[in-house]
Backbone as numpy.savetxt, mean C-alpha at the origin, in Angstrom:
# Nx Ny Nz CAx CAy CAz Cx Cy Cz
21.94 2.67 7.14 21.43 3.47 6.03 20.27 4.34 6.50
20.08 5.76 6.46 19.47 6.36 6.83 17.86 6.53 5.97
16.84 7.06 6.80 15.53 6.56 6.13 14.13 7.55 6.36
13.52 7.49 5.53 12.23 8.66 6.20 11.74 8.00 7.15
11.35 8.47 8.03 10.59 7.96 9.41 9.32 8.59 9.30
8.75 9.33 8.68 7.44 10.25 8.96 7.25 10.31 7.28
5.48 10.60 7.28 5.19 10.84 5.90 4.13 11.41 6.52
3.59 13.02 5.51 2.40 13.73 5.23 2.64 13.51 4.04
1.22 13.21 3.59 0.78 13.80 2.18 -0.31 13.29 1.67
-0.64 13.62 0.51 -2.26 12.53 -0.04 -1.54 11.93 -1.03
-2.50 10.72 -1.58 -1.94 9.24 -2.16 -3.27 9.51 -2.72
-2.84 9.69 -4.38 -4.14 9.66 -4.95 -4.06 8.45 -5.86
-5.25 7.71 -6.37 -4.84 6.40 -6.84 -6.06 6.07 -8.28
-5.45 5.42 -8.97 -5.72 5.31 -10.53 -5.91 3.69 -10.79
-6.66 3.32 -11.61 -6.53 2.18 -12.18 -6.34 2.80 -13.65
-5.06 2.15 -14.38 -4.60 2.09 -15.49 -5.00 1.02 -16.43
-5.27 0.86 -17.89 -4.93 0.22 -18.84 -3.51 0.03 -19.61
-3.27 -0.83 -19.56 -2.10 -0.95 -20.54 -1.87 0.52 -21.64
-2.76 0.76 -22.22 -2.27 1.89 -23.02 -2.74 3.17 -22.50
-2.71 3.85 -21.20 -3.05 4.63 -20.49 -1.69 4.44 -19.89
-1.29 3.26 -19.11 -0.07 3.41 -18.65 1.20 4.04 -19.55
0.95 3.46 -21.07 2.23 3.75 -21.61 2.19 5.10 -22.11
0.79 5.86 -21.87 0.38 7.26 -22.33 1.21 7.97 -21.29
0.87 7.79 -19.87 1.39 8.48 -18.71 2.57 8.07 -18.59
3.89 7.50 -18.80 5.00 6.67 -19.06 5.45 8.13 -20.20
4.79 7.78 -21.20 5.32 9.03 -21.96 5.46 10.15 -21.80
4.32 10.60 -20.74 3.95 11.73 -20.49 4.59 12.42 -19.35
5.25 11.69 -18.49 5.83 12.52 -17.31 7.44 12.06 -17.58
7.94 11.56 -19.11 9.32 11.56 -19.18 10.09 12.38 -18.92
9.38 13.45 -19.26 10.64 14.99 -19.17 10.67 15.66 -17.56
9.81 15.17 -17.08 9.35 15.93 -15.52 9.80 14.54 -14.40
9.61 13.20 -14.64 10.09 12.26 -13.63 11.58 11.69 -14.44
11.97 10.65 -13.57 12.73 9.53 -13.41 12.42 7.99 -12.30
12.89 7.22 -12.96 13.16 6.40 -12.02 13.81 6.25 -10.77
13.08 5.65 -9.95 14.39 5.96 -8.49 14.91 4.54 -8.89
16.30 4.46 -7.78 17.54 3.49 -7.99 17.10 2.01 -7.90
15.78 1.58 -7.22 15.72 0.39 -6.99 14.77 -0.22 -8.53
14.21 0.92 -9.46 14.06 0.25 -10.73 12.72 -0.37 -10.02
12.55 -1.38 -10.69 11.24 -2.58 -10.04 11.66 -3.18 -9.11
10.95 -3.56 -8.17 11.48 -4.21 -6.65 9.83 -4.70 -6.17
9.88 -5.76 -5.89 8.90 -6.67 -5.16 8.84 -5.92 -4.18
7.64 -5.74 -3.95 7.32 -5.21 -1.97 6.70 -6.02 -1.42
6.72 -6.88 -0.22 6.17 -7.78 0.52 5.77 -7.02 1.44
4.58 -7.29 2.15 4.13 -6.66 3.26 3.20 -7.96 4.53
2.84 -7.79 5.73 2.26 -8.88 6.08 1.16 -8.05 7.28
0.21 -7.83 6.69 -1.08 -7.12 7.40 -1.48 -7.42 8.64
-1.28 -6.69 9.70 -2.06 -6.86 11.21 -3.19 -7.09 11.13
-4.15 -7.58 11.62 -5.56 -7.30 12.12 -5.66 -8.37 13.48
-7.19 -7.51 13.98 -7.77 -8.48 14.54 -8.79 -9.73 14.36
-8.66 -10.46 15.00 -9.48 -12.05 14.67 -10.56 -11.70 13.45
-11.49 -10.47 14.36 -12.62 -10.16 13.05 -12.45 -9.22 12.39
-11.46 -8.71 12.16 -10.68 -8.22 10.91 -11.34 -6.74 11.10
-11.37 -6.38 11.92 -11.76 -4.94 12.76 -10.62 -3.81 11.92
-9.98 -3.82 11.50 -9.00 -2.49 10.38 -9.70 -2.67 9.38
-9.68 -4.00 8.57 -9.77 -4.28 7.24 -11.19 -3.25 7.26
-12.34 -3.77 8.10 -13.68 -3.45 7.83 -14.09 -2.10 7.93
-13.12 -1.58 9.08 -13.06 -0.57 9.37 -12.22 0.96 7.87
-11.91 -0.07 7.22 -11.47 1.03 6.46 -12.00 1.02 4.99
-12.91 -0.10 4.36 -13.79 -0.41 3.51 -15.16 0.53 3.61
-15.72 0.85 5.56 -16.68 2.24 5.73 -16.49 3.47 5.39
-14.91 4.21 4.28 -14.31 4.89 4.29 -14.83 6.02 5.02
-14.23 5.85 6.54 -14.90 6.88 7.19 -13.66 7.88 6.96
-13.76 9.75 7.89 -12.72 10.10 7.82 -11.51 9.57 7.91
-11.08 8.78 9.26 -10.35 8.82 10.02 -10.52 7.00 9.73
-9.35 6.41 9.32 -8.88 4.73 9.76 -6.98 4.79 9.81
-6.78 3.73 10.00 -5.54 3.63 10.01 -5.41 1.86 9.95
-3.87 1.76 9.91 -3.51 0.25 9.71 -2.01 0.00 10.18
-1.29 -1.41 10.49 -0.15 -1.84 10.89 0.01 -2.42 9.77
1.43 -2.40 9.15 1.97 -3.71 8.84 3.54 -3.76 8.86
4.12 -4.81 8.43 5.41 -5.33 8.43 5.60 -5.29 7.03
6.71 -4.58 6.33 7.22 -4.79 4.58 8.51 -5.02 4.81
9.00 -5.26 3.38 10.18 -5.48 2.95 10.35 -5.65 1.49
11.51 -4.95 1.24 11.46 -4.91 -0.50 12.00 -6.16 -1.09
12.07 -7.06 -0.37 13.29 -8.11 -0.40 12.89 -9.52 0.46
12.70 -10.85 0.06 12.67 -12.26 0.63 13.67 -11.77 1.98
13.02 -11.83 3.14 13.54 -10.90 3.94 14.84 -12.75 5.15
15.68 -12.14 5.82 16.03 -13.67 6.52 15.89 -12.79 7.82
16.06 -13.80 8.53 15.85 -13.16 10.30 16.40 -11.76 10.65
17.47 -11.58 10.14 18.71 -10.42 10.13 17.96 -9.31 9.14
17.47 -9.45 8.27 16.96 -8.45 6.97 16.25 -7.07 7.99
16.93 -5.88 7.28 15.92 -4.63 8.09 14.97 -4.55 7.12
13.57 -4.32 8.05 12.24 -3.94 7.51 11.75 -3.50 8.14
10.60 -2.70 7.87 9.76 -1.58 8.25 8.63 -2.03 8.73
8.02 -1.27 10.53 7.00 -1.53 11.18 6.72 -0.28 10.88
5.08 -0.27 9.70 4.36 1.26 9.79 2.97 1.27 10.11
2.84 2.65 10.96 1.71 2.90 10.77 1.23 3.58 10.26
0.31 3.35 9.52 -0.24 4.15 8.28 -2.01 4.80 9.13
-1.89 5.95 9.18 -3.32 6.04 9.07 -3.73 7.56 8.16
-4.95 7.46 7.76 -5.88 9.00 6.84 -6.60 9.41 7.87
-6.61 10.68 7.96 -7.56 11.90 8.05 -7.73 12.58 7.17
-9.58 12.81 6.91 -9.76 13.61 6.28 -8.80 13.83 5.08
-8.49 12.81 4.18 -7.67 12.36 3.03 -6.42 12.43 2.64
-5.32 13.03 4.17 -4.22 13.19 4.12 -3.66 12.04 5.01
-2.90 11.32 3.99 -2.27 10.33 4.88 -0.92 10.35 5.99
-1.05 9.74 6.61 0.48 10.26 7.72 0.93 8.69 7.84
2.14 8.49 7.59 2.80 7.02 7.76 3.77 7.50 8.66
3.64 6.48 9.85 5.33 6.54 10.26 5.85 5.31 10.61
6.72 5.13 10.65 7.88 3.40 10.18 9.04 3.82 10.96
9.46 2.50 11.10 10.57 2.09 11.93 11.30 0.98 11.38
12.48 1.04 11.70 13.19 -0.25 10.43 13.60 -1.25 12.07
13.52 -2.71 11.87 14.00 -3.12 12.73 14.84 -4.65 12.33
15.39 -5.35 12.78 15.66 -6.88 11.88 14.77 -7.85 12.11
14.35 -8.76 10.95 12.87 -9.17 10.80 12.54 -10.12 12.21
13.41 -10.44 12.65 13.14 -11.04 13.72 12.81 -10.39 14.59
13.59 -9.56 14.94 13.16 -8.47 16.23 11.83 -7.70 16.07
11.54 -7.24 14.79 10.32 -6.84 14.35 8.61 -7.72 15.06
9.20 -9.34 14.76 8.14 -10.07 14.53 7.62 -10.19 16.41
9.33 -10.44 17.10 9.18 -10.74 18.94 8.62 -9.49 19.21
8.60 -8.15 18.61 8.21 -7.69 19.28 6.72 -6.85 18.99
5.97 -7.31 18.03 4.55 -7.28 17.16 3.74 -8.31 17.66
4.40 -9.77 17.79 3.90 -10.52 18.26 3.61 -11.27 19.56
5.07 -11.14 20.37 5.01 -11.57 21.65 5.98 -10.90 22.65
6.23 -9.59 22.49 6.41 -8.62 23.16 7.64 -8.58 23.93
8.41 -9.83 23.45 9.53 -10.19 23.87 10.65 -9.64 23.74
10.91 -8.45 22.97 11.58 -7.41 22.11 10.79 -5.78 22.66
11.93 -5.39 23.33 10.78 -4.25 24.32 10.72 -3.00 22.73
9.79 -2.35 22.87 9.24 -1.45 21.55 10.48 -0.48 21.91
11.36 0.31 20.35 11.89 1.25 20.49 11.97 2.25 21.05
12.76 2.90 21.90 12.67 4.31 22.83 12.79 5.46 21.70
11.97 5.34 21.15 11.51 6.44 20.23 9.94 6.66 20.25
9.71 8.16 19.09 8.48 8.53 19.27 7.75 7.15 18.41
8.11 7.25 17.82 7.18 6.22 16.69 7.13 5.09 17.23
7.76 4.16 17.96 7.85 3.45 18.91 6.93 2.87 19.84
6.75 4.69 20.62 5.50 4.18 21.68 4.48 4.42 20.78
4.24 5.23 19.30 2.97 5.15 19.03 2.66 3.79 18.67
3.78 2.82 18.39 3.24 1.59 17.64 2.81 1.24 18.58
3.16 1.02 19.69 3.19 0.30 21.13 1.68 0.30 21.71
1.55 2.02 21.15 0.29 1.89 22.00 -1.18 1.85 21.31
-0.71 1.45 19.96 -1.24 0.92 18.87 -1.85 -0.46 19.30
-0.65 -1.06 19.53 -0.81 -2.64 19.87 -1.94 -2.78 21.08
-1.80 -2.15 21.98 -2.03 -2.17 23.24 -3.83 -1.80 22.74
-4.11 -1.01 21.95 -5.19 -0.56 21.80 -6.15 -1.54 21.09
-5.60 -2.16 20.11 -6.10 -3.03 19.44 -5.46 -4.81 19.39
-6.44 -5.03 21.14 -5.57 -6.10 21.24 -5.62 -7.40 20.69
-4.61 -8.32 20.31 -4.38 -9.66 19.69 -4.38 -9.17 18.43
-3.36 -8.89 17.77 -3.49 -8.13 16.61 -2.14 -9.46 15.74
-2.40 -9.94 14.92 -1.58 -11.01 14.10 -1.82 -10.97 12.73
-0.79 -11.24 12.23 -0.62 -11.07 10.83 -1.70 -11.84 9.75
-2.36 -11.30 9.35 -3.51 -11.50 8.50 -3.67 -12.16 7.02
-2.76 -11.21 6.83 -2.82 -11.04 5.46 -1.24 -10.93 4.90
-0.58 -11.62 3.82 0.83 -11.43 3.38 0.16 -10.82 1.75
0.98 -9.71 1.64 0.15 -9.44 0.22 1.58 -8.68 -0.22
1.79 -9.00 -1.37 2.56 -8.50 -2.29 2.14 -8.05 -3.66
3.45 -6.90 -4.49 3.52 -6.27 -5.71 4.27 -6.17 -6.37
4.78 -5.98 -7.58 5.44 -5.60 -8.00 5.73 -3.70 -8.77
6.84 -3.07 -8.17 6.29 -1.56 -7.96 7.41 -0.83 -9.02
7.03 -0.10 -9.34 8.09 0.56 -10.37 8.04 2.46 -9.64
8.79 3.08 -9.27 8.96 4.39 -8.38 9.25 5.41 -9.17
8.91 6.49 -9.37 9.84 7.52 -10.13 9.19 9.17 -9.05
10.32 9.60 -9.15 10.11 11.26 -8.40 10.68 11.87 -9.30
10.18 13.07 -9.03 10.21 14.52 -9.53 11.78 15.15 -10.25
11.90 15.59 -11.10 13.12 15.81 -11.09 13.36 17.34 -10.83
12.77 17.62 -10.49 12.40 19.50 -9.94 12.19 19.67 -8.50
13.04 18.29 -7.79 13.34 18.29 -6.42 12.09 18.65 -5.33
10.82 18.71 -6.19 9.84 18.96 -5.14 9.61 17.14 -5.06
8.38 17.01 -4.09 8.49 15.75 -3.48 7.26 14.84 -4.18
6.85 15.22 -5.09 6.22 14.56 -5.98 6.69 13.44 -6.59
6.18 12.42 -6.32 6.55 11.11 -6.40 5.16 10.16 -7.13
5.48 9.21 -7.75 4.24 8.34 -8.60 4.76 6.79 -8.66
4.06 5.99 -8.89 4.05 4.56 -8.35 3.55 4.08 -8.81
4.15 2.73 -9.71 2.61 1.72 -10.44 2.96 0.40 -9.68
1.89 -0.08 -9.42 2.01 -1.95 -8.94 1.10 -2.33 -9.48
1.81 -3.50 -10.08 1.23 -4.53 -10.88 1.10 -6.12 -10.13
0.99 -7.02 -10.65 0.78 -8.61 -9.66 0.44 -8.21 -8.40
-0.36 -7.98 -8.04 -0.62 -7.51 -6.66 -1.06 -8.88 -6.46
-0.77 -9.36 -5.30 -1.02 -10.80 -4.93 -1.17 -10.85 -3.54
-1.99 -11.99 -2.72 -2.58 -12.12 -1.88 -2.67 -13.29 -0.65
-2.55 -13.50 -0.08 -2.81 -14.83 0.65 -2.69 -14.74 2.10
-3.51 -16.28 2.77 -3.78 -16.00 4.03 -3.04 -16.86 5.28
-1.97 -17.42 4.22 -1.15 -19.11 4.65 0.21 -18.29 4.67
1.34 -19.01 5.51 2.59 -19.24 4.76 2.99 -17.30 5.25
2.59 -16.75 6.46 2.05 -15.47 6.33 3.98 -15.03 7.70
4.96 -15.33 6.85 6.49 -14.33 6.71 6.83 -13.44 5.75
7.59 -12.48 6.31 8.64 -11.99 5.25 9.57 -13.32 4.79
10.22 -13.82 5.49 10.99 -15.35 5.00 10.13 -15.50 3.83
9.34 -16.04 3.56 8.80 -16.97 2.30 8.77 -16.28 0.87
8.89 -17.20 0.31 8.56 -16.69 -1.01 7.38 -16.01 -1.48
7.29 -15.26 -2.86 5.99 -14.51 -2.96 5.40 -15.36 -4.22
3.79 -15.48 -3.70 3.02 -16.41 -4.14 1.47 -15.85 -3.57
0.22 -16.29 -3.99 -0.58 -15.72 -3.93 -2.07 -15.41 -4.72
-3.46 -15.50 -4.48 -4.27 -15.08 -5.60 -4.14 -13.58 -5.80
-4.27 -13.53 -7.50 -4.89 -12.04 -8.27 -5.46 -10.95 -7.02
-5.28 -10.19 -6.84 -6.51 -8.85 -6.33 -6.42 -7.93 -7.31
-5.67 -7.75 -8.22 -6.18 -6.69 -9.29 -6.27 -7.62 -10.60
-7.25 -7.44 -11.63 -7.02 -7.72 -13.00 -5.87 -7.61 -13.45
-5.31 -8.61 -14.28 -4.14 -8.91 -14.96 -3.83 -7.66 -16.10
-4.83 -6.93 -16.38 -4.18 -5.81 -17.44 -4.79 -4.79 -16.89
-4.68 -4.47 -15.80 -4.79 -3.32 -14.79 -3.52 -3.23 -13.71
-2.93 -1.72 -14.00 -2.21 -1.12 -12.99 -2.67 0.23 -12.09
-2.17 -0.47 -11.06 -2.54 0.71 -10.06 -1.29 1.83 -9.66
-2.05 2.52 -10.10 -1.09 3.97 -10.31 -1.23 5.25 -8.72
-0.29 5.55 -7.86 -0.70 6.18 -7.33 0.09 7.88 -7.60
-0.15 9.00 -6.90 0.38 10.30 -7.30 0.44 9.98 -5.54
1.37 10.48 -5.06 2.16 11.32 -3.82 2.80 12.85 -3.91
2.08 13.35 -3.05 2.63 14.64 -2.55 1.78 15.25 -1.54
3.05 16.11 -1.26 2.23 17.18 -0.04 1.57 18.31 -0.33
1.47 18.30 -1.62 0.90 19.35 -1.94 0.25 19.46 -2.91
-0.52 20.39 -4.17 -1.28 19.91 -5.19 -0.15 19.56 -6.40
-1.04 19.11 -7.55 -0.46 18.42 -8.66 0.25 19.67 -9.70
1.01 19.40 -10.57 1.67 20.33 -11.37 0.93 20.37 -12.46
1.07 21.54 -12.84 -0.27 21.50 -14.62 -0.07 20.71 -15.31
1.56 20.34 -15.91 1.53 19.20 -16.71 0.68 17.97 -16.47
0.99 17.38 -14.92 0.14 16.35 -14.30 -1.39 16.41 -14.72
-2.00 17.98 -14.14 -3.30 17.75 -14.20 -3.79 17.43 -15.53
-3.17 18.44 -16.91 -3.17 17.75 -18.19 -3.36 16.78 -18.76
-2.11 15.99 -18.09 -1.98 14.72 -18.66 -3.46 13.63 -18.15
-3.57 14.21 -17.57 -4.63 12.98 -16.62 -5.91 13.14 -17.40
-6.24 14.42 -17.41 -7.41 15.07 -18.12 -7.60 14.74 -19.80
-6.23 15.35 -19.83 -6.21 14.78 -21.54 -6.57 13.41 -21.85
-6.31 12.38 -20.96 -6.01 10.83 -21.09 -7.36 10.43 -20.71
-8.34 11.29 -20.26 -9.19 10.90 -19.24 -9.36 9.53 -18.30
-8.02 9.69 -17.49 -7.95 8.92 -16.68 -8.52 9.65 -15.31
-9.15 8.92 -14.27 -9.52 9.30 -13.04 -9.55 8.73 -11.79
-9.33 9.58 -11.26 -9.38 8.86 -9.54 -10.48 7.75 -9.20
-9.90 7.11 -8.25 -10.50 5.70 -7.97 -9.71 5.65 -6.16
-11.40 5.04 -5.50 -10.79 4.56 -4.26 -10.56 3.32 -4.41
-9.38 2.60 -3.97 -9.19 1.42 -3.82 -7.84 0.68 -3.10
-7.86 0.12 -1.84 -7.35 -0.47 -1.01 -6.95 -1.97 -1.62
-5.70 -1.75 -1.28 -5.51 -3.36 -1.91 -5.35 -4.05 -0.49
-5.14 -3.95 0.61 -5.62 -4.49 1.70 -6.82 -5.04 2.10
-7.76 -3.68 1.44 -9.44 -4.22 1.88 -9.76 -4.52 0.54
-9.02 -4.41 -0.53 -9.50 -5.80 -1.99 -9.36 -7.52 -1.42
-7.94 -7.13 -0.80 -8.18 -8.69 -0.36 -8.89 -9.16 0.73
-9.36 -8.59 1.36 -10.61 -8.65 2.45 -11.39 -8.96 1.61
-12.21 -8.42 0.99 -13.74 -8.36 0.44 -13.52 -9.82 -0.93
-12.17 -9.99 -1.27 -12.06 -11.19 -2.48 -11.87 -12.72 -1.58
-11.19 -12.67 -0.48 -10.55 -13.85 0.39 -11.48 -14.05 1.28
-11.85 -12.88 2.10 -12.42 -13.57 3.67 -14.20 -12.92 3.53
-14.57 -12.43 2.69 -15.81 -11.74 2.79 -16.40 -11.41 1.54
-16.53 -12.52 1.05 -16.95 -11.81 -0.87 -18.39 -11.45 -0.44
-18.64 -10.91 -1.63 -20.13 -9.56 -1.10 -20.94 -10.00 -2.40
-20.12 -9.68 -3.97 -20.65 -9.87 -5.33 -20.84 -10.44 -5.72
-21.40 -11.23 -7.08 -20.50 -11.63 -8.03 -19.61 -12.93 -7.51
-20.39 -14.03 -6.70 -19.90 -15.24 -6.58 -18.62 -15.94 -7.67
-19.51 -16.18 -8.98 -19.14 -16.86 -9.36 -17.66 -15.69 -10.42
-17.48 -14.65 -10.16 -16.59 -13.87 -11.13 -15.19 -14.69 -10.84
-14.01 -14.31 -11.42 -13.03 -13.98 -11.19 -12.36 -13.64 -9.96
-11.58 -13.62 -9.19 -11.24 -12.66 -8.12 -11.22 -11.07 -8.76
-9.99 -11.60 -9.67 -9.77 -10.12 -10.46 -10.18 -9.81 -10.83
-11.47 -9.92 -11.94 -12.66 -9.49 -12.05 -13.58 -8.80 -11.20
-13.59 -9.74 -9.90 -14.35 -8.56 -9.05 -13.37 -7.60 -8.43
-12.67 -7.61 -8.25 -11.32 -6.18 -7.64 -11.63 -5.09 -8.83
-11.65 -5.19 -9.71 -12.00 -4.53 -10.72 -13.00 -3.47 -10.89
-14.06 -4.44 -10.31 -15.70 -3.86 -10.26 -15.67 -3.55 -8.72
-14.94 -3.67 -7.90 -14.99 -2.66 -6.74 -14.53 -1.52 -7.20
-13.39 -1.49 -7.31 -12.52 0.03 -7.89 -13.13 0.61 -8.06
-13.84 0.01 -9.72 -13.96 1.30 -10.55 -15.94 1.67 -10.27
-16.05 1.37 -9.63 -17.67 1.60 -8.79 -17.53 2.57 -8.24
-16.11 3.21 -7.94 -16.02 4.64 -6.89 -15.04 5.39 -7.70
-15.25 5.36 -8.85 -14.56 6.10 -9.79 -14.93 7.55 -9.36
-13.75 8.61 -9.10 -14.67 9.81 -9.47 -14.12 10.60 -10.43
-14.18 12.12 -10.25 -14.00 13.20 -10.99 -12.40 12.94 -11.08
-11.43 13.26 -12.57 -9.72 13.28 -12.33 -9.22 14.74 -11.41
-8.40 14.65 -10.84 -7.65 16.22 -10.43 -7.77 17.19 -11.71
């Protein structure tokens, strides 16, 4: 089955209310759709190093970070294809590129090199990814539940909500089941906008009208700062404090 291998674009990102969601739900009916997979669990299982050198590194929101991981839309078995990406931002445009491999072959060759890296471009960049940032092991297993819809005006505008975003530092396969603590509040969705290019008036409208607004927030480095490094607010919630990170860097809407 054939697949994007490369991504430009910016990923702009929202924390929703329940009735904000069903505002924007209403609001981009006539302009989106659903894509085919409907809601689909995404599993993912986060690289880092020992001292968590990405995670921290991308919480300084400097220009320039990047990250590894392993996903799958699906309780993945040894045979299952899933995606090795690397994701990194410049200067607020993100570039992903992925490789599908079978979860096994994925893992021999992320982890113990036993699986020589693809003779492709994306390949040696993972490769020399690895090589750069060495002893790099799966950290973090964090999952969502994601609902997709694109454009129906064939430009590449695409939008995304995940909800249960869940977390953990055990038990860290695609194999396993999904299980996990909170990183977002239970009546908060995280909404993102994708494209390569700027937003459509309706969009900017809707956002404005709703006064909903942009928000930085990593659900990678939420579960950093809730699991391995709490900072706040000891005694809160997890989700409670994911919350009060977010929306602390609230800014201006598009």
């Amino acid at each position: 089955m054939a697949y994007q291998g490369t991504f430009k674009r910016y990923e702009l990102k929202y924390l929703l209310t329940p009735a904000q969601k069903r505002a924007v739900l209403e609001g981009i009916a006539p302009y989106m759709q659903l894509d085919q997979y409907r809601r689909t669990t995404i599993r993912n299982l986060y690289f880092d190093t020992d001292t968590f050198r990405l995670a921290r590194r991308s919480l300084e929101k400097p220009a320039y970070k990047e990250k590894l991981r392993l996903r799958s839309c699906a309780q993945a078995t040894g045979e299952s294809p899933v995606f090795v990406e690397l994701k990194k931002k410049y200067d607020s445009v993100v570039y992903k590129r992925r490789i599908s491999l079978p979860e096994q072959a994925a893992m021999a060759w992320l982890l113990e090199g036993t699986v020589q890296a693809p003779d492709a471009q994306i390949g040696r960049e993972i490769a020399y990814f690895l090589d750069y940032y060495r002893g790099l092991k799966p950290r973090v297993f964090l999952s969502y539940e994601r609902e997709a819809l694109y454009a129906l005006d064939s430009s590449d505008l695409r939008i995304t909500f995940d909800e249960n975003i869940l977390a953990r530092q055990t038990d860290l396969s695609l194999q396993s089941p999904v299980y996990g603590t909170p990183v977002l509040a239970e009546d908060r969705t995280l909404m993102e906008v994708k494209t390569s290019g700027g937003y459509p008036l309706w969009l900017t409208r809707l956002l404005t009208e709703g006064r909903i607004y942009r928000t930085s927030f990593s659900k990678y480095g939420a579960a950093y700062e809730q699991m391995i490094c709490p900072k706040t607010r000891p005694a809160a919630p997890a989700a409670e404090r994911s919350l009060y990170y977010a929306e602390r860097t609230v800014q201006r809407a598009v």
